[in-house]
Biopython code that builds the backbone (N, CA, C, O; Angstrom):
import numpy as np
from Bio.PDB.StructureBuilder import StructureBuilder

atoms = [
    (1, "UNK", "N", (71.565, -144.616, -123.526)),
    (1, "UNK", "CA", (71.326, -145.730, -124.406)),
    (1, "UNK", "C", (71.448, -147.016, -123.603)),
    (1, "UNK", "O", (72.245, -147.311, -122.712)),
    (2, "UNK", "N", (70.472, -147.692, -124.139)),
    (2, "UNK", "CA", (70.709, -149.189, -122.899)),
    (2, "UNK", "C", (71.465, -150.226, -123.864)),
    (2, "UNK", "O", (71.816, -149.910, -125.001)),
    (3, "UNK", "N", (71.626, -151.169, -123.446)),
    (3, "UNK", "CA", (72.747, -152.492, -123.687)),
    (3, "UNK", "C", (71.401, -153.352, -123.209)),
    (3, "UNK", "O", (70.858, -153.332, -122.104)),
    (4, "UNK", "N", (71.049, -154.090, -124.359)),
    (4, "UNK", "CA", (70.207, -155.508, -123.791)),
    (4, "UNK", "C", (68.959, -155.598, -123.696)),
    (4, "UNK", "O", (68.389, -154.645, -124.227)),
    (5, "UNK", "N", (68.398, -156.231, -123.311)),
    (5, "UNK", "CA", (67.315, -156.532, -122.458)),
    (5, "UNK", "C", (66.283, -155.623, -121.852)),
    (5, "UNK", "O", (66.550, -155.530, -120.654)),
    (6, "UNK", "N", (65.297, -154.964, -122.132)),
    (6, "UNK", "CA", (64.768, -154.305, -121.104)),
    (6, "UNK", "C", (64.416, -154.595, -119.624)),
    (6, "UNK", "O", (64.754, -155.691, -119.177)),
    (7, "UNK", "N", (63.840, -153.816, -118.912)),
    (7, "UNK", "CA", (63.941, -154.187, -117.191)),
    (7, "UNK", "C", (62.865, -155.523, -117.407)),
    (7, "UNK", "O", (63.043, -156.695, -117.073)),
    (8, "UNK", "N", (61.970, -155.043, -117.927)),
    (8, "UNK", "CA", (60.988, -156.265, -117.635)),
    (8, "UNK", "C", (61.338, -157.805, -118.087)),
    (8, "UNK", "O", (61.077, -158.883, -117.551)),
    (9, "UNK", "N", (62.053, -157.455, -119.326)),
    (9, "UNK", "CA", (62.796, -158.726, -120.017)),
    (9, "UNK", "C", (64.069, -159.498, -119.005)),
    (9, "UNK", "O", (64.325, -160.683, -118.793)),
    (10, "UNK", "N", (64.658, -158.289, -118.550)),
    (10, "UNK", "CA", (65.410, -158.888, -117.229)),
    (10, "UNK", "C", (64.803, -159.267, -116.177)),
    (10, "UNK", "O", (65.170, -160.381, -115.802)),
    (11, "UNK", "N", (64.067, -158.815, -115.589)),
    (11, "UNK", "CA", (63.678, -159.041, -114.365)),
    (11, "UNK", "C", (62.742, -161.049, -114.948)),
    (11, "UNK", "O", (62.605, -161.997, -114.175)),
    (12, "UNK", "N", (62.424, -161.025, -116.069)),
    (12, "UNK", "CA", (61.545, -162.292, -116.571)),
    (12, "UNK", "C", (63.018, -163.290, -116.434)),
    (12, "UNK", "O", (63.051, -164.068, -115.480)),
    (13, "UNK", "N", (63.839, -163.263, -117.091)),
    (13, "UNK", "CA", (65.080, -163.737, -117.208)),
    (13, "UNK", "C", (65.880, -164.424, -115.782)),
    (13, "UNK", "O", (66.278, -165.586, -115.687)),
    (14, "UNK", "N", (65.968, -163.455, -114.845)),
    (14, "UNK", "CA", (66.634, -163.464, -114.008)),
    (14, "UNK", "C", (65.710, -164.505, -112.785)),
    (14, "UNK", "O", (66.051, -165.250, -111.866)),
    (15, "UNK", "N", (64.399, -164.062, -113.380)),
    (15, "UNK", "CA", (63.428, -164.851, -112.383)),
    (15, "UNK", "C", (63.526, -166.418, -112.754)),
    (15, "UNK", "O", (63.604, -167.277, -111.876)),
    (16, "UNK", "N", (63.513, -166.783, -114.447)),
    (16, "UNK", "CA", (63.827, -168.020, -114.652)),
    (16, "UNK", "C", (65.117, -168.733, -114.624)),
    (16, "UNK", "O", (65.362, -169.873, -115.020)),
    (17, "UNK", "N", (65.738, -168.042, -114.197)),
    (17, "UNK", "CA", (67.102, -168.822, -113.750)),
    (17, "UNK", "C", (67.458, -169.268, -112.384)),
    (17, "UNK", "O", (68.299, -170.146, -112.192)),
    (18, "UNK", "N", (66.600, -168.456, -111.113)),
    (18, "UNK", "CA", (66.594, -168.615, -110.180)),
    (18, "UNK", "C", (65.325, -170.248, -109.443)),
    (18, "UNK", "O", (64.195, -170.406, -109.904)),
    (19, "UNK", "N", (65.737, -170.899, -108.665)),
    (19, "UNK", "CA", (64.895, -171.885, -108.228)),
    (19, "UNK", "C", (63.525, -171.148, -107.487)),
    (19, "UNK", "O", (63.427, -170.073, -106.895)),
    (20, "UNK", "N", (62.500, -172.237, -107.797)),
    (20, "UNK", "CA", (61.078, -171.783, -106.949)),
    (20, "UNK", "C", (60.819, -171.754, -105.826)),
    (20, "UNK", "O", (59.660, -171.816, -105.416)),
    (21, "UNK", "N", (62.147, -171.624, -104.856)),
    (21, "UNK", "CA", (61.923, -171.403, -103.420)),
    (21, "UNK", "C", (62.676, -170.344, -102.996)),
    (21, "UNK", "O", (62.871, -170.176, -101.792)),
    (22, "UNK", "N", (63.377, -169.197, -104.282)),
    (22, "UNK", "CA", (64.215, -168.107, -103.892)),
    (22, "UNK", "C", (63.297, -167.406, -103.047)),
    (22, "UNK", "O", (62.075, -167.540, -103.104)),
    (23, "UNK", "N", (64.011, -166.540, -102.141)),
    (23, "UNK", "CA", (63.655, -165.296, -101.436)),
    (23, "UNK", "C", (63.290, -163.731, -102.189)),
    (23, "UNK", "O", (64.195, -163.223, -102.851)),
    (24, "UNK", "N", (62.449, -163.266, -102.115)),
    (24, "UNK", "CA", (63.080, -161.903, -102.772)),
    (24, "UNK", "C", (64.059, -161.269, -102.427)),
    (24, "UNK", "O", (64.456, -160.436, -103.242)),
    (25, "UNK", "N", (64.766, -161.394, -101.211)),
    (25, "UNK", "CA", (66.600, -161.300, -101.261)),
    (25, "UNK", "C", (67.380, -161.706, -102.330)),
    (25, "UNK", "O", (68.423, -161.246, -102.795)),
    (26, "UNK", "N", (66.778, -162.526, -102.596)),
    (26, "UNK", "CA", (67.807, -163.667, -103.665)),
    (26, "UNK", "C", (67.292, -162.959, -105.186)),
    (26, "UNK", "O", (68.082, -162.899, -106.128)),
    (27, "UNK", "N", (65.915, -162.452, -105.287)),
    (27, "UNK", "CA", (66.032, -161.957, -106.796)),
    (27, "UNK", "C", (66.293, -160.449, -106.587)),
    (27, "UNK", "O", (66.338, -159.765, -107.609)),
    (28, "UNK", "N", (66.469, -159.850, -105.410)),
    (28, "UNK", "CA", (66.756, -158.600, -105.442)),
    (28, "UNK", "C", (68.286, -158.461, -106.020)),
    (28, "UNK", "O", (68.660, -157.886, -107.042)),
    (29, "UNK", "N", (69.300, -159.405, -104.718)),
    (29, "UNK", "CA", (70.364, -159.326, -105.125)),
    (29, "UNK", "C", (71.026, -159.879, -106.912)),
    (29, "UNK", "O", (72.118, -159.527, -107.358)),
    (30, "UNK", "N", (70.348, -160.490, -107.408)),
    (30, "UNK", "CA", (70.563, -160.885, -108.547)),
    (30, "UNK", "C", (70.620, -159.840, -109.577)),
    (30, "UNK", "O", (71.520, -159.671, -110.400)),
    (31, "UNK", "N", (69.187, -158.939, -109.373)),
    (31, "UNK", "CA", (68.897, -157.755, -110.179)),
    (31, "UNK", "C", (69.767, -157.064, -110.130)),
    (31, "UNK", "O", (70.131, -156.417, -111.112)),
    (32, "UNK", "N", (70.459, -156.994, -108.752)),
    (32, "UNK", "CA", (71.444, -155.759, -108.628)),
    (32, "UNK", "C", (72.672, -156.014, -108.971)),
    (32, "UNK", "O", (73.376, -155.017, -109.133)),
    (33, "UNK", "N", (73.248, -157.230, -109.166)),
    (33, "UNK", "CA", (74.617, -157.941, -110.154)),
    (33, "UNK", "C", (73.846, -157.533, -111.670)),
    (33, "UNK", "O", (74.336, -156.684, -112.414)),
    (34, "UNK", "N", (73.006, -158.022, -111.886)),
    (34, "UNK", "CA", (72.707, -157.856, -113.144)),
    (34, "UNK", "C", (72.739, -156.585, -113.690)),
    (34, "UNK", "O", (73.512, -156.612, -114.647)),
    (35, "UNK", "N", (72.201, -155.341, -113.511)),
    (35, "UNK", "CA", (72.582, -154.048, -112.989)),
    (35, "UNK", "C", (73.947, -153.587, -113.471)),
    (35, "UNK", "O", (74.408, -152.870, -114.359)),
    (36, "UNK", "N", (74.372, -154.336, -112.470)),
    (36, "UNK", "CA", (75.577, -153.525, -112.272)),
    (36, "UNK", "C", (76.782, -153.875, -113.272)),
    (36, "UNK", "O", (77.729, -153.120, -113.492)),
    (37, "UNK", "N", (76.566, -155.313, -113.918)),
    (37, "UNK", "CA", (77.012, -154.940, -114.562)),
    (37, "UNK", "C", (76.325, -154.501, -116.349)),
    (37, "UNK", "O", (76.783, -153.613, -117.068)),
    (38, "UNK", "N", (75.749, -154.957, -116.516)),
    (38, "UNK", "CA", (75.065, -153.954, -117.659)),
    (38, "UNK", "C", (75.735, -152.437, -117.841)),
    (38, "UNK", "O", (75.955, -151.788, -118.863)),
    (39, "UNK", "N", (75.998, -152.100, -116.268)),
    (39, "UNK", "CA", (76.035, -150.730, -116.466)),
    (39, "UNK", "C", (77.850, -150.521, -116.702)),
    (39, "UNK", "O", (78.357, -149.528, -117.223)),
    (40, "UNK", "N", (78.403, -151.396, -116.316)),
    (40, "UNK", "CA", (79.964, -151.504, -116.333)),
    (40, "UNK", "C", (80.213, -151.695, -118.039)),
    (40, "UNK", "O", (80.946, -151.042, -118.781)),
    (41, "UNK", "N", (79.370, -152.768, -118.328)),
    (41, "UNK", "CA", (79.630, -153.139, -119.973)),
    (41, "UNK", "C", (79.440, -151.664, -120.860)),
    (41, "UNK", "O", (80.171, -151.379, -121.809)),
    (42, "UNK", "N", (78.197, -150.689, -120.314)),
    (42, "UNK", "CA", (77.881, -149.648, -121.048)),
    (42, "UNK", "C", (79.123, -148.638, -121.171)),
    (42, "UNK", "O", (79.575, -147.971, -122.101)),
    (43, "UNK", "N", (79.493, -148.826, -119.767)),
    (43, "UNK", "CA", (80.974, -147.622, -119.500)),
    (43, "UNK", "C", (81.659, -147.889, -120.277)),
    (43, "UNK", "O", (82.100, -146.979, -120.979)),
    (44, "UNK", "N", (82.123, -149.425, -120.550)),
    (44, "UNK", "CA", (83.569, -150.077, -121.061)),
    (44, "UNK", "C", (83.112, -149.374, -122.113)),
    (44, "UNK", "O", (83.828, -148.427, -122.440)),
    (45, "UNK", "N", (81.784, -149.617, -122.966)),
    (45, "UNK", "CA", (81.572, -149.840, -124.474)),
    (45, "UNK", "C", (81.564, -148.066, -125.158)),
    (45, "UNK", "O", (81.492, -147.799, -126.358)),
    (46, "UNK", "N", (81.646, -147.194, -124.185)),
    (46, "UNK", "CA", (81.569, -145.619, -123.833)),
    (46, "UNK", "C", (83.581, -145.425, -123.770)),
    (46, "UNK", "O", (84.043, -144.341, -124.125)),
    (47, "UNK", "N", (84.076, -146.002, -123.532)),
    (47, "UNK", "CA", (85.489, -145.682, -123.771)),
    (47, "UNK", "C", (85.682, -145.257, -122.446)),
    (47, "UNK", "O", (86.733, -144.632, -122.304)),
    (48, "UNK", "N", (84.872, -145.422, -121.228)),
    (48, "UNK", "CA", (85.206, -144.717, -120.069)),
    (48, "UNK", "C", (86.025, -146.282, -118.976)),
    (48, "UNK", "O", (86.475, -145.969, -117.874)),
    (49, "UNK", "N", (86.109, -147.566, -119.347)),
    (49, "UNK", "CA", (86.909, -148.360, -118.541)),
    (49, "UNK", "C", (88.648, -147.917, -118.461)),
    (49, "UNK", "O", (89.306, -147.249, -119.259)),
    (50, "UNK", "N", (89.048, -148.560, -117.206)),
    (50, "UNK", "CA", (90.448, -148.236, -116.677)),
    (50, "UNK", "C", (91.363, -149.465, -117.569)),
    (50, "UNK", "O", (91.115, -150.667, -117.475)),
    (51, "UNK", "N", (92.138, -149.052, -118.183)),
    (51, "UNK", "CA", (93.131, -149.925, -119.131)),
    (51, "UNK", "C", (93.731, -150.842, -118.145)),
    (51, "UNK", "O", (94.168, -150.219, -117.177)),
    (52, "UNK", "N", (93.925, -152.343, -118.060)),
    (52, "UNK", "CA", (94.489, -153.373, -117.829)),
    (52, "UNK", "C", (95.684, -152.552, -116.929)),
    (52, "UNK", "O", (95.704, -152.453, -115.702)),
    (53, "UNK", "N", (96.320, -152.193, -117.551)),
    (53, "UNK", "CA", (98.111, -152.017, -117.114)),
    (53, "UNK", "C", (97.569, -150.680, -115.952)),
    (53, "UNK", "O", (98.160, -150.794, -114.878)),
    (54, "UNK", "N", (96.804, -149.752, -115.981)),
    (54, "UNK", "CA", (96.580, -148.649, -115.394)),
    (54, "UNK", "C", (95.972, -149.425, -113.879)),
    (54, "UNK", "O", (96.333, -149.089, -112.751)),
    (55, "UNK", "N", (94.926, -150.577, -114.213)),
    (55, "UNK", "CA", (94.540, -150.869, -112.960)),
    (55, "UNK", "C", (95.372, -151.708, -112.336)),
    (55, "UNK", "O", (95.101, -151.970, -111.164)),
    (56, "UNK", "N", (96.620, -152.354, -112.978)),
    (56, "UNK", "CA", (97.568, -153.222, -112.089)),
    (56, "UNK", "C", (98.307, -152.449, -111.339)),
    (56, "UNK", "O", (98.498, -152.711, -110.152)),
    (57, "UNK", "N", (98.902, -151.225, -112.035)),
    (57, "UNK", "CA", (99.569, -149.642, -111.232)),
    (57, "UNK", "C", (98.842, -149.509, -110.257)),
    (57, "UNK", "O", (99.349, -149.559, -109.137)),
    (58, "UNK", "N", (96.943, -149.229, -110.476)),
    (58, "UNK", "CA", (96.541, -148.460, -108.622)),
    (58, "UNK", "C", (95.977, -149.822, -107.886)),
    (58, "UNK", "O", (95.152, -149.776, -106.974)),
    (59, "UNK", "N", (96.479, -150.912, -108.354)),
    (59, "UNK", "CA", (96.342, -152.238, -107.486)),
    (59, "UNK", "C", (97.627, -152.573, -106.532)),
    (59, "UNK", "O", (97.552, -153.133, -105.438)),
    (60, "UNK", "N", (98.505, -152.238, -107.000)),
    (60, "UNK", "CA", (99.974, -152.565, -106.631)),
    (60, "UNK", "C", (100.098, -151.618, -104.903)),
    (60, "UNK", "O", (100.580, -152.033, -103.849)),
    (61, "UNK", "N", (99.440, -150.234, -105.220)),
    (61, "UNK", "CA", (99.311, -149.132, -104.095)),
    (61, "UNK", "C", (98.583, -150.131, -102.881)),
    (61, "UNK", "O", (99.030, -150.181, -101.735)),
    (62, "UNK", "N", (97.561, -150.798, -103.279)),
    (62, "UNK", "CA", (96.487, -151.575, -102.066)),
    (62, "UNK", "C", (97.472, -152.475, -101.620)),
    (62, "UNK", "O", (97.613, -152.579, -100.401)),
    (63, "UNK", "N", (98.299, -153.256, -102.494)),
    (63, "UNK", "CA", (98.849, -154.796, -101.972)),
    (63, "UNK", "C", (100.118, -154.351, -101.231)),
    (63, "UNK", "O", (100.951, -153.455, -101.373)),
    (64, "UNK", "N", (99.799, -155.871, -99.956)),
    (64, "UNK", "CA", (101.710, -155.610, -99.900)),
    (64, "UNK", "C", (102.644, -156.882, -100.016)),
    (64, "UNK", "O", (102.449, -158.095, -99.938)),
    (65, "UNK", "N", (103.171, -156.495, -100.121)),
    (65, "UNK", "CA", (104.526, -157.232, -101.487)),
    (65, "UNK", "C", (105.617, -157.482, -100.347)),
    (65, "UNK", "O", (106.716, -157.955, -100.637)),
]
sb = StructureBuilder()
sb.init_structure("model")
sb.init_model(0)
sb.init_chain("A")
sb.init_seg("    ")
for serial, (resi, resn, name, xyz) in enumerate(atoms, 1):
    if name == "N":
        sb.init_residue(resn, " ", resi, " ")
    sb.init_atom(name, np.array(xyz, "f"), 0.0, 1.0, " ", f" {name:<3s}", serial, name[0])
structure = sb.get_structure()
């Protein structure tokens, strides 16, 4: 199930937000934030995101204190 916008509606979107001298680097990388998260919002909205307190626990393992 998608969240939003279709590709073409995004890709129209993403193009008008960007200035008329971008690179296609610049709308590639955009697409692919855009992407990515669409696809994060779908997880969260799927019950599959990591709870607040769970990701400060396997954050604490990376840092040092």
């Amino acid at each position: 199930m998608s969240v939003g916008p279709d590709a073409k509606t995004q890709v129209r979107e993403v193009l008008d937000r960007l200035p008329d001298d971008c690179t296609i680097e610049d709308v590639q990388y955009h697409l692919y934030v855009a992407d990515k998260i669409r696809r994060r919002i779908e997880q969260a909205d799927a019950g599959l995101a990591v709870p607040h307190a769970e990701a400060e626990t396997r954050l604490k393992k990376w840092t040092i204190t």
